[in-house]
N, C-alpha and C positions, 0 to 999 in steps of 0.2 A: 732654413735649408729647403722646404717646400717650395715657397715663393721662387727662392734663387732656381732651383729646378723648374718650376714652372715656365720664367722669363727664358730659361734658355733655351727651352722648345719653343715657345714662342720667337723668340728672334730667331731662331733657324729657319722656321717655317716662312716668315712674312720677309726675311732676306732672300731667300732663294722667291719668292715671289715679285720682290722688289726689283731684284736681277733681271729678268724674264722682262718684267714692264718696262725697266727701265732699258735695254735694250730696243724692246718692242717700238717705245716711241722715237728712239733714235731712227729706228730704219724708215720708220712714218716718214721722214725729213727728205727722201731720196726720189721723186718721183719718175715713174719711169719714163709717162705720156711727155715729160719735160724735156723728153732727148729727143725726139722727131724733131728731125731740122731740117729742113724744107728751108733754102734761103732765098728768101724773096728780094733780094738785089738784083736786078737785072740792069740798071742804068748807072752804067761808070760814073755818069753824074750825081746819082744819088746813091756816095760809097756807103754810107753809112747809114745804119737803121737799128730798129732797137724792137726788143717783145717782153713781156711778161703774160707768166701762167701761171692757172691756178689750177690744186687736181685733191682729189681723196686716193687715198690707196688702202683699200679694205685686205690688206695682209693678214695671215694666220702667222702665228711662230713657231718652230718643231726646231729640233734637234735634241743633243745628247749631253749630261751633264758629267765632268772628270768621272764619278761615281758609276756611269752604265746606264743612269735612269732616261727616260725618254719626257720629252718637252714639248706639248700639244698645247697652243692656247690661243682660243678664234678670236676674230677680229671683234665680237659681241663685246667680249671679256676685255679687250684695248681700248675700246669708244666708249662702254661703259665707267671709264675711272677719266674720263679726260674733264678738266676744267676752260680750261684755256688751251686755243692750238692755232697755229698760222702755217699755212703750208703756200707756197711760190718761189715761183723763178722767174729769175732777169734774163735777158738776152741783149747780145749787141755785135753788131755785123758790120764786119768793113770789108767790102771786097766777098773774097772767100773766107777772112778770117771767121771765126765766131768763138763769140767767151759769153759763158754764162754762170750762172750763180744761181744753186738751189739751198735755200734756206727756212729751216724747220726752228717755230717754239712752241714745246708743247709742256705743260702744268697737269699732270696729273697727282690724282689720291685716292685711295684709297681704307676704310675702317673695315675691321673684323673682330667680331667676339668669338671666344675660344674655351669652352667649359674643359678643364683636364681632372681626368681621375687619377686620386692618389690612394695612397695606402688605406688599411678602414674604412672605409666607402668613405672617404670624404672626397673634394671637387674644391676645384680652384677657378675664377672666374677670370678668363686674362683679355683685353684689349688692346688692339694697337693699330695703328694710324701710320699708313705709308703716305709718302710728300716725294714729288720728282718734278724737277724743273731740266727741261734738257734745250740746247739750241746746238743746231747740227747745219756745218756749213761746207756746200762740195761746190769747189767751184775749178772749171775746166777751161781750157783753151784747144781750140782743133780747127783744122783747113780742109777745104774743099777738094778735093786730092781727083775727085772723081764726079765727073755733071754730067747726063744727058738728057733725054729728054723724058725720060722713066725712070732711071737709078740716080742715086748720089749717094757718095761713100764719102763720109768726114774723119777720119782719123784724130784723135785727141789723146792729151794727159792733162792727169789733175790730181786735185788728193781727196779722199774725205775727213773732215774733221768734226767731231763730236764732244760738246762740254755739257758733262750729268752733273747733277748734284741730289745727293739725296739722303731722306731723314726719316726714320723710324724711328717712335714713341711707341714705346709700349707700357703696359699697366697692367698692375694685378694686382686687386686689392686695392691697400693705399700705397704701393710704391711703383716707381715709377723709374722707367731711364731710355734716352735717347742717345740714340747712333747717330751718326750723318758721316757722308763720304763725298767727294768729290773727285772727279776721274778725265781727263781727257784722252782721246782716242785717235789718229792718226794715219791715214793710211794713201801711199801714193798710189793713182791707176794711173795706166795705157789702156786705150781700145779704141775701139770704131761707131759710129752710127750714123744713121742715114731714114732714106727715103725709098719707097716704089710706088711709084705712080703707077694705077692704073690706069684714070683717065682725068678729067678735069678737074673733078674731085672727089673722088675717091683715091685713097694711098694706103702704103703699111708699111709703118715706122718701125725700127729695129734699131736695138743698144743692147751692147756685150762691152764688157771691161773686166781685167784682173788686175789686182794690187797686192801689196804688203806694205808693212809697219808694223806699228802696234801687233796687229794679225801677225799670224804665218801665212795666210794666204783669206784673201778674198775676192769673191770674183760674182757676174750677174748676168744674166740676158734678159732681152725683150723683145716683142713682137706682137704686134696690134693692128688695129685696123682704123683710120680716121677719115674725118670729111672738112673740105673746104667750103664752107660756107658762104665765105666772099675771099677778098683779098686781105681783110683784116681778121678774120676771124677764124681757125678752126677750132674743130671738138674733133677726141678721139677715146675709143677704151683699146687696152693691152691688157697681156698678163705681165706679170712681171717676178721674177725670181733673183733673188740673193742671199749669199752664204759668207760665213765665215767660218775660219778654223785657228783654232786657239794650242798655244804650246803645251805640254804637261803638265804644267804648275796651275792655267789657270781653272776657273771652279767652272766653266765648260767646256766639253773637246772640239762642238760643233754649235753653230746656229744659223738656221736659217727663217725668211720671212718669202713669201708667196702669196699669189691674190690676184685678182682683177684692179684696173684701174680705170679710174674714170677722168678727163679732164680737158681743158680748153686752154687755146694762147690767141692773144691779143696781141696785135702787130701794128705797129705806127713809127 
C-alpha cells in the first residue's frame, strides 16, 4: 500500500512534467526567423528557386494548467534534457508562389530521484526516467499578394502537425512500472508574412497566423530584425510568440512559448 502510494505521486508529478516538455519541444519545431520571405525571383526566366534554414528558438513556456496552477519553465530547463534535435526549413518559389516546410526532431530525457515521507518517520526512495521523441511538421503554401520596393505582404495557409511519443518508468524500491502514450496534434492556419526593407540590407520580417483543430484556438506573431549578407545568404534575430488554448476536458486551459530567435537561410 505504501509503494503503490508512493508510485502515484510519483507518476503525477513527472507526468505533468512530461507534459510541459513534451509540449515545450513541439513548439521548438516552429521557427519563427523561417517566415521572412523576401523572394528573391526577379527573372521570369529563373521561375523557380529553392532555400533552406536553419535557427534555435530559446522559448520559455507559461501558461495555465485545468486545475488554476501557473506554468513557468526557462529555456535552460528545455536544452538541458535534449539528446538529439534537428530544427530547418525548406523553401521553394515559383513566381510569386512560395511553399515551405518546417520540420522539427527532437529526443529528449530526462531522470529524478524523489525521497517521500511516510507515516513513522519512514521514507521511500522513488525514481523515474522521462523519454520524449517528437517530430513536428508545418508546412504552408502563400502568394505574393503585395511587392514594392520596401514592403511585401504574402498571405498563406497551412496546418501544424505534431507526432509525441512518450514513456515514463518509474521505480521504487524493487518495483517498477511504465506508462507510454502517444498523441498526434493538428491544427489548420491562415495568415500573413512578409518583409520591410530598409535598405540594401538591412529588413524586419514579420509572421502572425490563427488556427484551429485539435486546439480551440491558436494563434502567433513575429517581428525581428535581419541582414542580407549577400544574395545567398541572410541572418536574422526576432522575438517570437505563440499560444494555445485548449477545451475544458483537457489537463491545460492555456499554453504558451515566447523567446528570442536566432537564425540564417541559404538561398540557391
Amino acid at each position: 500500500m505504501k509503494i503503490s502510494f508512493a508510485m502515484t505521486i510519483l507518476r503525477h508529478r513527472f507526468l505533468n512534467i512530461l507534459f510541459v516538455t513534451c509540449l515545450g519541444g513541439a513548439i521548438l519545431s516552429h521557427g519563427a526567423w523561417a517566415e521572412e520571405t523576401k523572394n528573391p525571383v526577379t527573372d521570369p526566366a529563373k521561375a523557380w528557386s529553392f532555400g533552406a534554414d536553419i535557427y534555435l528558438w530559446a522559448a520559455g513556456v507559461g501558461g495555465e494548467t485545468s486545475g488554476g496552477s501557473d506554468i513557468d519553465v526557462p529555456f535552460s530547463d528545455l536544452i538541458e534534457n535534449l539528446d538529439l534535435g534537428f530544427m530547418g526549413v525548406g523553401h521553394v518559389y515559383y513566381n510569386k508562389w512560395h511553399a515551405s516546410l518546417d520540420a522539427l526532431y527532437l529526443n529528449l530525457s530526462a531522470e529524478n530521484g524523489k525521497d517521500i515521507a511516510l507515516p513513522n518517520d519512514q521514507t521511500l526512495s522513488g525514481h523515474a526516467n522521462v523519454d520524449l521523441k517528437s517530430l513536428v511538421l508545418t508546412p504552408v503554401i502563400g502568394y505574393v499578394a503585395l511587392e514594392t520596393e520596401r514592403f511585401q505582404l504574402e498571405p498563406f495557409a497551412g496546418a501544424r502537425y505534431a507526432n509525441l511519443d512518450a514513456t515514463l518508468d518509474i521505480r521504487v524500491h524493487d518495483r517498477s512500472r511504465e506508462f507510454s502514450d502517444s498523441t498526434g496534434l493538428l491544427d489548420g492556419i491562415v495568415g500573413a508574412r512578409g518583409d520591410v526593407s530598409i535598405d540594401e540590407n538591412w529588413h524586419l520580417p514579420y509572421y502572425v497566423d490563427i488556427g484551429t483543430g485539435d486546439s480551440d484556438l491558436t494563434w502567433q506573431v513575429m517581428a525581428g530584425v535581419g541582414y542580407r549578407i549577400n544574395q545567398s545568404v541572410d541572418v536574422g534575430v526576432t522575438y517570437r510568440y505563440i499560444e494555445w488554448q485548449f477545451d475544458d476536458s483537457a489537463l491545460l486551459n492555456d499554453l504558451n512559448f515566447s523567446g528570442p530567435l536566432i537564425g540564417a537561410r541559404f538561398r540557391f
